[in-house]
N, C-alpha and C positions, 0 to 999 in steps of 0.2 A: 620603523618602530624604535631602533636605536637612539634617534632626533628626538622621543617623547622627555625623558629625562632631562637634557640638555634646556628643553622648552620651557618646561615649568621650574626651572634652575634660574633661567633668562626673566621668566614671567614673575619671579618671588624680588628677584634683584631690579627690576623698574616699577615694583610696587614702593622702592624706599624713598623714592626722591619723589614721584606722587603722593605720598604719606607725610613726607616732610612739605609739602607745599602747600597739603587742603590744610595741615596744622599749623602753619606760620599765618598763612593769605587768611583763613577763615574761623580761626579758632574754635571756641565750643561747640560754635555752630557744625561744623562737622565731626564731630565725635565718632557718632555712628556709622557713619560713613567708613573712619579709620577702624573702628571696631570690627566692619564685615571685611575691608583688605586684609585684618589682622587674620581673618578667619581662615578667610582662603590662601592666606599665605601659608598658613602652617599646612591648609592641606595638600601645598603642592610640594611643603618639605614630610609632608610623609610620603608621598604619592611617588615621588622623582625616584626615590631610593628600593621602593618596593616595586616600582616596576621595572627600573634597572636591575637588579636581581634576578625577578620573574623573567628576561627577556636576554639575560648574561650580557649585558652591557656595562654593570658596574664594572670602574677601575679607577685607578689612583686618583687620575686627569680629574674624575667625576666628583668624584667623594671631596677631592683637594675643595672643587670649586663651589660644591655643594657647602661646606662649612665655611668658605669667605664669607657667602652669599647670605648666610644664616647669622653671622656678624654682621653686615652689613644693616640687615632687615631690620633684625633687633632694635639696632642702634639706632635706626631711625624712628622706632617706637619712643625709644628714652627720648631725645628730641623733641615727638612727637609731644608726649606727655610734659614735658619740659613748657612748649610753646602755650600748652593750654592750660596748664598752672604754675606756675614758675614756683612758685611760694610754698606750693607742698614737696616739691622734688626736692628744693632746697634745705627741706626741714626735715630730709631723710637722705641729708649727701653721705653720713657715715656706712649706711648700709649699700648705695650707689659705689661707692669710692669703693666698701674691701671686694665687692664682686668682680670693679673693675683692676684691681690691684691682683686678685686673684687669675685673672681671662689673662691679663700682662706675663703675670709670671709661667702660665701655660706655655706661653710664645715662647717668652725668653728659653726655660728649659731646654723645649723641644728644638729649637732652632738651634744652642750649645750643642745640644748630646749629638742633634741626627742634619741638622743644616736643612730642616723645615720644619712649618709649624705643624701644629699637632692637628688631627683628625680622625680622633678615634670615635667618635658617635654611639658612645660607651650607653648602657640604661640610664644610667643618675641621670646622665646630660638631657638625655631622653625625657626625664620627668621632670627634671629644672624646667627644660622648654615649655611641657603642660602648664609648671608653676606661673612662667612666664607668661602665658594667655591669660592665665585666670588675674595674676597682677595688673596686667596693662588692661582686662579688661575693668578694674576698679578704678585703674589712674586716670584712664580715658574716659571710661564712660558713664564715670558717680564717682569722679573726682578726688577719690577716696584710698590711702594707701593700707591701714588695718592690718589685722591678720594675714590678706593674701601677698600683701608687699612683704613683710615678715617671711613669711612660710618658704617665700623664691628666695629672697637674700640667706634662709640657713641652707636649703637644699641647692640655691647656687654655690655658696662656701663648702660644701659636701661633695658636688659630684666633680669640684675645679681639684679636690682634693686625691679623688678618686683619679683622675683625667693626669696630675703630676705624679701618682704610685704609679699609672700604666707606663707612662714615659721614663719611669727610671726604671721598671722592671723589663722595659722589651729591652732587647738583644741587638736590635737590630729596627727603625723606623716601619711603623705597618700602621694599614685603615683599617679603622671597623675593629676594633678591640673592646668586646664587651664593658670589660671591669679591670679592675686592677689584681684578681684574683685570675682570670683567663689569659692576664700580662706574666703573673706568674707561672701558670702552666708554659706557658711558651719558651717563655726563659730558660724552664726545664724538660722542653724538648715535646711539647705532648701540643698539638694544633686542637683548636676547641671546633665544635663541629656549626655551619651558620644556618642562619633560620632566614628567607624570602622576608618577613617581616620584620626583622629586625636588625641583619647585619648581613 
């Protein structure tokens, strides 16, 4: 049972270069195709963490490779979306560029203050991700950035925000920090209690 986590951690991270392939070799033509990987990818990044928990398997190791992994995916949606319209992406590199300039400065921090990157799996981040599905589902599959590309680029710039107050206010490098309000409590000595679904 231990190995379930592990699995769908493994299974989300060789959906990116399958993702990157059907959208370079096939373009539009596969959209929907990328659409349903996108689908199931996210539900094996809720899936991993909530049975990890449910089974007391989560730890560092997990969580650590669990947020590479969730970089890596991503990424290869932008990509993704990149291959199958070049011209819209590029007509929205300002909002592209601060989220990326903001994911950058998360690294940078955390890696100064604690000598790793960050892993907190805070809510914001949590809701970016949502954002994130509903984005790539316009970019990908009605071509379209609108309102839901918008909506990800503030609440990306929001919860990167949230993600650098946790990092200055822990004490000491930890996973799984709700917010930067439960970074605060910590600081001051007080442990926030976790939820199976959430942290």
């Amino acid at each position: 049972m231990k190995t379930i986590p592990y699995i769908l951690i493994i299974i989300r991270f060789l959906l990116a270069p399958i993702i990157l392939f059907l959208a370079y070799f096939q373009g539009i033509e596969s959209r929907f195709l990328l659409l349903t990987l996108m689908h199931f990818g996210l539900l094996t990044d809720i899936f991993d963490g909530i049975i990890a928990r449910k089974i007391g398997a989560s730890s560092e190791k997990l969580r650590r490779l669990d947020s590479q992994t969730d970089l890596v995916f991503w990424l290869s949606l932008g990509f993704a979306a990149y291959f199958l319209n070049p011209e819209l992406i590029k007509s929205e590199w300002k909002g592209i560029l601060l989220i990326l300039i903001m994911e950058a400065l998360c690294y940078i921090i955390s890696i100064l203050k604690f000598g790793k990157e960050t892993c907190t799996h805070a809510f914001l981040s949590k809701m970016w991700g949502v954002s994130l599905l509903i984005a790539f589902t316009y970019l990908i599959g009605f071509q379209q950035a609108g309102w839901a590309f918008y909506l990800t680029v503030i609440l990306g710039f929001i919860s990167h925000i949230d993600v650098i107050m946790i990092i200055l206010f822990l004490p000491k490098w930890q996973y799984d920090v709700p917010s930067s309000y439960h970074a605060w409590k910590i600081r001051n000595g007080k442990q926030h209690k976790k939820s199976i679904f959430f942290n």
